[in-house]
C-alpha positions as CSV (number, residue, x, y, z in Angstrom):
1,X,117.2,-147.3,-114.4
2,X,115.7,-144.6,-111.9
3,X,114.2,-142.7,-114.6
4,X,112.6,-145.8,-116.2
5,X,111.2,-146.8,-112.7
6,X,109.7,-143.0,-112.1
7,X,108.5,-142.9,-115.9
8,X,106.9,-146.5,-115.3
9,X,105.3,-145.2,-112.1
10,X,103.8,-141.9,-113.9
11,X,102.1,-144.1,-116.9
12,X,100.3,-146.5,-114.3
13,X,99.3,-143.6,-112.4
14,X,97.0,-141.4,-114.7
15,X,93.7,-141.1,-114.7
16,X,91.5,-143.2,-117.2
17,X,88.0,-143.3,-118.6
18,X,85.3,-145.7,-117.6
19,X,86.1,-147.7,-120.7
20,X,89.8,-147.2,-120.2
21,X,89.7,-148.2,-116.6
22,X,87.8,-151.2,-117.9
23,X,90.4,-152.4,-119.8
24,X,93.1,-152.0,-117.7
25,X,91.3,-153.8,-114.9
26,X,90.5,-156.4,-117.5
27,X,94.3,-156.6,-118.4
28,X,95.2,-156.9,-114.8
29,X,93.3,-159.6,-114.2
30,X,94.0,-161.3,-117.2
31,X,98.1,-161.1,-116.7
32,X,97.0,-162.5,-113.1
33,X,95.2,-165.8,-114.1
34,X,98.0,-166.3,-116.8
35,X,100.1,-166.9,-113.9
36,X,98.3,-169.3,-112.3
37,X,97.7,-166.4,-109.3
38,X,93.2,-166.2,-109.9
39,X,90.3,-168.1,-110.8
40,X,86.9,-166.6,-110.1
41,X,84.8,-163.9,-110.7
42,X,85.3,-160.1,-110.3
43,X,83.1,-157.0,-110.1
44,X,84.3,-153.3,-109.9
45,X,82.1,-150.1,-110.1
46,X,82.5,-146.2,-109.5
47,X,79.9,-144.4,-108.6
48,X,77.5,-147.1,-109.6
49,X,79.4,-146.8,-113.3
50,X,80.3,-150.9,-113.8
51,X,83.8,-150.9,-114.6
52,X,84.4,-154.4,-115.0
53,X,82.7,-157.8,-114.4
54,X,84.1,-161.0,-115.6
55,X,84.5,-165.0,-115.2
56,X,88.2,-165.6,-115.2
57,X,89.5,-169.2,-115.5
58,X,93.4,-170.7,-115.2
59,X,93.8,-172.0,-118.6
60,X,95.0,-175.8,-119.2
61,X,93.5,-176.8,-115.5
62,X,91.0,-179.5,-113.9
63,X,87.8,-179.0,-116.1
64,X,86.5,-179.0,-112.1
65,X,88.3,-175.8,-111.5
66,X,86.4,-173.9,-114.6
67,X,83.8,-171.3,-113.3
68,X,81.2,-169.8,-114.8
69,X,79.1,-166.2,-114.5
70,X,76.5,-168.3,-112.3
71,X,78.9,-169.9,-110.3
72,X,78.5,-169.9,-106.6
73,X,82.0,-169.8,-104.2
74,X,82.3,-169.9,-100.3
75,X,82.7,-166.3,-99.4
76,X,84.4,-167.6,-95.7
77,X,84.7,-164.4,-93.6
78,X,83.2,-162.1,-96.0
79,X,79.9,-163.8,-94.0
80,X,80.8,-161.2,-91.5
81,X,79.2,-158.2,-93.2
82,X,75.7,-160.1,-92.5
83,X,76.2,-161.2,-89.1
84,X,77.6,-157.7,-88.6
85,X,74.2,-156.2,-90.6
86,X,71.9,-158.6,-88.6
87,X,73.2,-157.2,-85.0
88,X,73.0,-153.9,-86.3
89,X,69.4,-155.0,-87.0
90,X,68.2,-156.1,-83.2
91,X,69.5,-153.5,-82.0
92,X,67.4,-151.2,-84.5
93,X,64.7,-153.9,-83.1
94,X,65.3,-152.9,-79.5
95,X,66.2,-156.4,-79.2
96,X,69.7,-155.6,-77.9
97,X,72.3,-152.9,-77.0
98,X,75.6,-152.4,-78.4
99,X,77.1,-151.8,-75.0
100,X,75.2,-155.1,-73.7
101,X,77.5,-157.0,-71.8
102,X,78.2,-160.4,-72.9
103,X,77.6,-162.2,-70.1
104,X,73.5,-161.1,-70.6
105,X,73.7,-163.4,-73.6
106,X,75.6,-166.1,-72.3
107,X,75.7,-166.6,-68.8
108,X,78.9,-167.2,-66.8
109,X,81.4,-166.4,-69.8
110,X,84.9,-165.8,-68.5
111,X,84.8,-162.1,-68.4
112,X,81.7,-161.8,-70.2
113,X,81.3,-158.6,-68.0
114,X,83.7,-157.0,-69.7
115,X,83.2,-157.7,-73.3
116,X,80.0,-155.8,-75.0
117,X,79.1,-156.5,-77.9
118,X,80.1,-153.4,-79.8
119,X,83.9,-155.0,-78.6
120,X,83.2,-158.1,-80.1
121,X,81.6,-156.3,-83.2
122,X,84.6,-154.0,-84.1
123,X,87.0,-157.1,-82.8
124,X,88.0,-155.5,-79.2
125,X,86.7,-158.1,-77.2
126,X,90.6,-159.2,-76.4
127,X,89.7,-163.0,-77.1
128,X,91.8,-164.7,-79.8
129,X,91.6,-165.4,-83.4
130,X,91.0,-168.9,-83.9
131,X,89.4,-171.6,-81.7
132,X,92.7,-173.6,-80.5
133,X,93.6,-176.3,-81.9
134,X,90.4,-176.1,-84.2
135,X,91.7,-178.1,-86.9
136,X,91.5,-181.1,-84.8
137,X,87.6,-181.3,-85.0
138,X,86.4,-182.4,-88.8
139,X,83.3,-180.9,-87.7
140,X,82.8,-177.7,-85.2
141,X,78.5,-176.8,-84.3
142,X,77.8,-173.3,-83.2
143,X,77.2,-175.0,-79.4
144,X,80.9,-176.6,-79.6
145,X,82.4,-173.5,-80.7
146,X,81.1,-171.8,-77.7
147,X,81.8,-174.6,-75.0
148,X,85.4,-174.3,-76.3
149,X,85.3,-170.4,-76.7
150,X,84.8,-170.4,-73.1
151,X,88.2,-171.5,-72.4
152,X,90.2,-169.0,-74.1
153,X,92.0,-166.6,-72.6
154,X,91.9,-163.0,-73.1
155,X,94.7,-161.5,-75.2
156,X,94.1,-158.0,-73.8
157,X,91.3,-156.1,-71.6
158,X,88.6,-155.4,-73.8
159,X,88.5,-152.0,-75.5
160,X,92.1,-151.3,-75.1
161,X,93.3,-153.1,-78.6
162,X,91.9,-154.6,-81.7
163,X,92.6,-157.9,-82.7
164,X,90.5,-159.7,-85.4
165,X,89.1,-162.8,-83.9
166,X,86.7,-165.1,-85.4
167,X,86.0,-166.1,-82.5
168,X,84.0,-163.2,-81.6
169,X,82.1,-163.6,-84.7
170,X,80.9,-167.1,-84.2
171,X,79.2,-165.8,-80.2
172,X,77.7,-162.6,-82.1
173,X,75.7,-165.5,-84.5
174,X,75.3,-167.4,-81.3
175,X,73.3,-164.1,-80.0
176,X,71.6,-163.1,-83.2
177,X,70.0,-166.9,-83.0
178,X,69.1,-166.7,-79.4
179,X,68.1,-162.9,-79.0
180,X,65.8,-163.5,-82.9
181,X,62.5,-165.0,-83.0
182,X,62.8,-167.7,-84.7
183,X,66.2,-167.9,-84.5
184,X,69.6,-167.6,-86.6
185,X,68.8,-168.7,-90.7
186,X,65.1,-167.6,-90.1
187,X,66.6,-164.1,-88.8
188,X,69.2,-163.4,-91.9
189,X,66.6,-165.0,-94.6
190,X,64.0,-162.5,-93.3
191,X,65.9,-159.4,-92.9
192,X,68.6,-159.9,-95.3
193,X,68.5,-162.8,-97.9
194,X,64.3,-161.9,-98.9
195,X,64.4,-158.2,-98.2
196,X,67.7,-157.5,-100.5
197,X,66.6,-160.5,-102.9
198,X,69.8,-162.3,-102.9
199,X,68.8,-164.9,-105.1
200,X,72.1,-167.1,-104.7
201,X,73.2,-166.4,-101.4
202,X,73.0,-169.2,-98.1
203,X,74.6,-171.3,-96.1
204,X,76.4,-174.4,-97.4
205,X,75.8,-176.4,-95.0
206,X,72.3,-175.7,-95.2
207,X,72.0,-176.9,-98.9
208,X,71.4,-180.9,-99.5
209,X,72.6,-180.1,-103.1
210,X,73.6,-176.9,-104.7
211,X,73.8,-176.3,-108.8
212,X,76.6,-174.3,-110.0
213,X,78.8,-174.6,-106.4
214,X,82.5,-173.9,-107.2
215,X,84.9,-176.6,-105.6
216,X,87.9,-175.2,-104.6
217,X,91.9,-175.8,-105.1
218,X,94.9,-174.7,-104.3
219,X,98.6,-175.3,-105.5
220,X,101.1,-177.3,-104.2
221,X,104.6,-178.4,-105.6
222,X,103.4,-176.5,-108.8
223,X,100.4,-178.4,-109.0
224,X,96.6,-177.5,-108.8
225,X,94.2,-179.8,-106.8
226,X,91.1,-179.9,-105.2
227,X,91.1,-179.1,-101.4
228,X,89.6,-182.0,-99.0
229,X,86.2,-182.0,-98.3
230,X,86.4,-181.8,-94.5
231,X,88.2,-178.2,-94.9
232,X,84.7,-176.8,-96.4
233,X,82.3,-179.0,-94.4
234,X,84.7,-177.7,-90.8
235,X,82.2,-174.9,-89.4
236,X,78.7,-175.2,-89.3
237,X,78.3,-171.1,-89.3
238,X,79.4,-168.8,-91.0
239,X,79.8,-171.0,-94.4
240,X,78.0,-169.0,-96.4
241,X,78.1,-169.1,-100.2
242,X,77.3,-166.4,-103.0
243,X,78.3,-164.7,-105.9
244,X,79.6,-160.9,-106.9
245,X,75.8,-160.0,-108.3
246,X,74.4,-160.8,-105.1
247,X,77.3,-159.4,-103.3
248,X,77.4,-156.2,-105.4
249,X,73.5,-155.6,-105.3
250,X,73.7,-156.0,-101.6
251,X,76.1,-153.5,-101.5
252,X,73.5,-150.9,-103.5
253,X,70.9,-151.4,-101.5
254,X,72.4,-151.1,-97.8
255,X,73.5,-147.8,-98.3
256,X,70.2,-146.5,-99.6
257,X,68.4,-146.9,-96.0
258,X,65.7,-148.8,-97.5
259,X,65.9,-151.7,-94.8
260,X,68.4,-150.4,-92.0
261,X,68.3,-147.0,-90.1
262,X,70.9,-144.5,-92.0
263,X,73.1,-143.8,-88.3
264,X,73.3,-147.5,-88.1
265,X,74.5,-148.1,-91.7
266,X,76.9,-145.6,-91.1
267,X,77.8,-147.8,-87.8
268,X,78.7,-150.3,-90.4
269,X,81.2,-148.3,-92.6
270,X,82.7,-146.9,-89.2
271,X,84.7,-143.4,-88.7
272,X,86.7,-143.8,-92.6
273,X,83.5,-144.9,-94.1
274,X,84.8,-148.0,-95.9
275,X,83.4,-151.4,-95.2
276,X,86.2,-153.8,-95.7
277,X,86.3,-157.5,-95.3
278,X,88.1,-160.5,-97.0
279,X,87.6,-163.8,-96.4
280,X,89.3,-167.1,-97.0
281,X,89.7,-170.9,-96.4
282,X,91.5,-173.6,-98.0
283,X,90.2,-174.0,-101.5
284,X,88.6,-170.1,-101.2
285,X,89.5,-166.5,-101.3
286,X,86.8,-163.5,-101.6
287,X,86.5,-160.1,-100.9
288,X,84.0,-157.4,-100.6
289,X,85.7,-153.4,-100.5
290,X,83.4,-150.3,-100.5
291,X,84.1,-147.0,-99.9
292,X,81.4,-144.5,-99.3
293,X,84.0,-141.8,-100.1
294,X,85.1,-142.4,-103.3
295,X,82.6,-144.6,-104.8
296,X,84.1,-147.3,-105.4
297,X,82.9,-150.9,-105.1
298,X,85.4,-153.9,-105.4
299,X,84.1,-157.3,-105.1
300,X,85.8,-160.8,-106.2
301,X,84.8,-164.5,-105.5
302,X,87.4,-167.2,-106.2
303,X,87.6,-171.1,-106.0
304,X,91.4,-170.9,-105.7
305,X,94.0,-170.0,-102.6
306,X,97.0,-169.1,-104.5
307,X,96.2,-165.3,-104.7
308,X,98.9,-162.8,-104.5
309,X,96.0,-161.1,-101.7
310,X,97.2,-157.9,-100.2
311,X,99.1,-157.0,-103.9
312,X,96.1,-157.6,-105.6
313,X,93.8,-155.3,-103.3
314,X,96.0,-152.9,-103.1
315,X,97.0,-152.7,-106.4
316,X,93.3,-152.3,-107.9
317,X,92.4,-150.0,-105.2
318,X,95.5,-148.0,-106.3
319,X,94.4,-148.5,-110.1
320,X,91.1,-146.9,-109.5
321,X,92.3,-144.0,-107.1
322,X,94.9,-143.0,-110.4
323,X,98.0,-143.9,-108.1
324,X,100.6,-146.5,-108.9
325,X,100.4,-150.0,-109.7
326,X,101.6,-152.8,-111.3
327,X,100.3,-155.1,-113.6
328,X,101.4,-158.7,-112.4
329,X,104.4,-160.7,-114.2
330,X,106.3,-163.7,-114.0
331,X,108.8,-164.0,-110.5
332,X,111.9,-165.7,-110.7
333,X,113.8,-165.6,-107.2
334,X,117.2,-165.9,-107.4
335,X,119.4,-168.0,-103.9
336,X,122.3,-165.9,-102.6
337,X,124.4,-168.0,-100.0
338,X,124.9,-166.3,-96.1
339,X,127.2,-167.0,-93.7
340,X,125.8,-169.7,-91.0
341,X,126.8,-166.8,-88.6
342,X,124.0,-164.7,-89.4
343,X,121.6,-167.0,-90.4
344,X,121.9,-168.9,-86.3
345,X,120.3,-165.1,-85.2
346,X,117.2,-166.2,-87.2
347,X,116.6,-169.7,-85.0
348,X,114.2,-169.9,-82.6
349,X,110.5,-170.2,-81.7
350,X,107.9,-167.5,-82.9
351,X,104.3,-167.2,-82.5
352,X,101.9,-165.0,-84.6
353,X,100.6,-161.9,-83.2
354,X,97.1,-162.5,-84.1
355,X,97.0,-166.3,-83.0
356,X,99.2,-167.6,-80.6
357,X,99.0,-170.9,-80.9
358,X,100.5,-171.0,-84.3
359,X,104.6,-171.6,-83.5
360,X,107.1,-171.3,-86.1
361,X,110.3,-172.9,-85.2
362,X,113.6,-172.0,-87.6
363,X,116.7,-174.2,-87.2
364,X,119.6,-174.1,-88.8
365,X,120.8,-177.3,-90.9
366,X,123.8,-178.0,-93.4
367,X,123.6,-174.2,-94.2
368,X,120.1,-174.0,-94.9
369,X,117.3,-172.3,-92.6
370,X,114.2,-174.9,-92.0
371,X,110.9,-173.6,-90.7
372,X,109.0,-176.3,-88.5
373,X,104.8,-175.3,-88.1
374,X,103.4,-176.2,-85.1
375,X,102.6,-180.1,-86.6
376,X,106.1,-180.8,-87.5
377,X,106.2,-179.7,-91.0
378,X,109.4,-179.1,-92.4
379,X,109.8,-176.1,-95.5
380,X,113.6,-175.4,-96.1
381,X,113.7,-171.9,-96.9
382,X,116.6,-170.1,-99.3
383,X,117.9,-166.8,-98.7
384,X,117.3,-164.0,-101.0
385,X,118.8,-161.5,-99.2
386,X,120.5,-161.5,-96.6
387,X,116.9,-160.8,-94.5
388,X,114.4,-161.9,-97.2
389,X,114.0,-166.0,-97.7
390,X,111.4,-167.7,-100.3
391,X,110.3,-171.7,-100.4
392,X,109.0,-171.3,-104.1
393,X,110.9,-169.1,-106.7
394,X,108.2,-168.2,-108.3
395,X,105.8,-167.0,-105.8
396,X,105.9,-163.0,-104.1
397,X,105.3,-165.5,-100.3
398,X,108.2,-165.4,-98.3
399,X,109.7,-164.8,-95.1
400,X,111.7,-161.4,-93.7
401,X,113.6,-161.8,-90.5
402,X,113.5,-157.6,-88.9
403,X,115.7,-157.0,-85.6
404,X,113.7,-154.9,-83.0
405,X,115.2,-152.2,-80.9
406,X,116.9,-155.2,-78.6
407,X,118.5,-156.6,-81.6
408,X,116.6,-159.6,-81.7
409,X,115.0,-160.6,-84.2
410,X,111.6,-161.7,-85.2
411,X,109.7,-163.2,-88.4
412,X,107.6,-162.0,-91.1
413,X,105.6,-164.9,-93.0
414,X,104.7,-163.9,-96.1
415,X,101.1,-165.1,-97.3
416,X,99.1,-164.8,-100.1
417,X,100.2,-161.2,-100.3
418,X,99.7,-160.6,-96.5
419,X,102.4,-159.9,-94.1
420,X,102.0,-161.7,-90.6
421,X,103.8,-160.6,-87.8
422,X,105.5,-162.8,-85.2
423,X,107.0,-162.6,-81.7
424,X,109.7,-164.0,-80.4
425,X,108.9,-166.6,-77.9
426,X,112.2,-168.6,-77.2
């Protein structure tokens, strides 16, 4: 069985030809939608070479969920790339500083002294990931956002750490709009949207009625449905929409210098020259990868939540770079029963590292581990190992209970691909 995995490992990690590499993507992503795992769109160059781009649609779905090559999707935090580009621009401008407190910006911010806007740029600023309790508020303006931003407290002293926070994103939009002339959408349509002629690129909330706008789903109970409306209409910033063209010729132009100032565009790629962000929302996933080292581009739009994220990233990242991968199949997780002994060291309270207002509770019940989210909602979980436990069979999500150097232990959620790390708070 060893030798079959190692000989398995060597096929999926040669090298291929453009047109080989395009097939194989294509094959990747086909096996993917199969499974119910993508719907969307997908670009992928090398060196400028065009290795794939496709429309791929969940067969036997909602006629709603169908996409097309025109199709516009919420990109969610891939937004950051042009609120990151258009302080990057004032300070070209001489309009602002990177190491600018905040507090020049916004008077009287808790600590504002502290926090410049390079921390908040390169998330350093110490403030949290999410607004708290933001899901409370069907609708959030930019002014709101910063009234409640101004209660948060700091994680960790600015500079020391790095923490993603939206958070800091929505004040560095809140500056581009008051440092700008004319303020925010006037800012980004003139330097970005007009001068790099993305033709389907703005902000949704913007638009009284868009052609071609990609609703999104996501699955539950085995089923795909449409997400509520208030989960797109939430934020007023940073709810942008596009598609991989505009994305992708975006990506050509920025590094060519034509419109921003070469040191600052490296600014952008920072110190391993790759300019990395994903994005995602109920109902949306996107993500925009490029690497000025290798050449490679890697942009995909979806209207669906269900996707197998950090696999699928890495995966065609690994594809491209000739090392080992794995086309997607079919998961079929099997329950193993554990002694109530061991499974009463995985109860307690856990927070997540990178926002601490989300709690997990685990209790234990008639042999069965229960995970409670902050709202009261209950997901029995089933071991499949004796530290590994799934909710769905079928899915790679799951949940990994690791014992520190104390020997207590602490929970891994499993989500969409991406591992989030918890600590123990009771």
């Amino acid at each position: 069985m060893k030798l079959l995995t190692l000989f398995f490992l060597f096929i999926f990690s040669l090298k291929f030809s453009a047109q080989q590499y395009g097939k194989e993507l294509d094959r990747y992503f086909t096996a993917l939608t199969n499974l119910k795992n993508f719907n969307g769109n997908v670009k992928i160059a090398k060196n400028n070479t065009i290795l794939l781009d496709k429309t791929y649609n969940i067969p036997h779905e909602d006629k709603a969920l169908k996409v097309n090559r025109n199709s516009k999707f919420i990109i969610a935090s891939v937004s950051k790339i042009f609120v990151k580009y258009g302080i990057l621009k004032l300070a070209e401008q001489g309009k602002i500083k990177l190491s600018d407190p905040l507090n020049l910006y916004i008077r009287d911010f808790p600590n504002g002294e502290k926090i410049s806007i390079e921390n908040l740029l390169f998330h350093q600023s110490g403030l949290p990931r999410e607004i708290k309790d933001y899901e409370k508020y069907d609708h959030l303006s930019l002014d709101k956002i910063i009234e409640l931003a101004r209660q948060e407290a700091l994680q960790f002293e600015p500079g020391t750490q790095t923490l993603y926070s939206n958070v800091g994103y929505f004040i560095l939009h809140y500056i581009i709009g008051k440092v700008s002339d004319k303020g925010y959408w006037d800012f980004i349509q003139t330097e970005i949207i007009k001068k790099y002629q993305l033709k389907n690129t703005g902000e949704f909330n913007s638009a009284q009625s868009l052609s071609d706008f990609a609703y999104g789903f996501s699955g539950e109970n085995g089923k795909i449905t449409p997400v509520p409306q208030n989960n797109i209409n939430r934020f007023e910033t940073g709810n942008y929409f596009s598609t991989t063209d505009d994305l992708y010729n975006f990506s050509k132009q920025l590094i060519s210098g034509k419109h921003l100032r070469k040191d600052l565009i490296l600014t952008m790629f920072g110190n391993n020259s790759q300019l990395i962000q994903a994005g995602g929302r109920p109902g949306y996933r996107a993500y925009y990868y490029q690497d000025l080292k290798s050449g490679i581009t890697f942009i995909f739009t979806s209207n669906f939540t269900d996707i197998p994220f950090q696999k699928v990233t890495e995966d065609i990242i690994n594809l491209l770079n000739g090392q080992p991968y794995q086309i997607p199949q079919k998961i079929n997780k099997k329950a193993i029963e554990v002694p109530d002994e061991i499974l009463k060291q995985y109860t307690g309270k856990f927070a997540l590292e990178a926002d601490q207002s989300q709690v997990f509770t685990v209790i234990l019940e008639d042999h069965f581990l229960y995970i409670l989210d902050k709202d009261g909602e209950k997901t029995k979980i089933y071991p499949e190992s004796q530290h590994s436990f799934f909710d769905n069979p079928e899915s790679e999500d799951g949940y990994q209970f690791l014992s520190d150097n104390n020997h207590q232990y602490h929970l891994i959620i499993i989500s969409t691909g991406v591992r989030l790390k918890t600590k123990r708070v009771q």
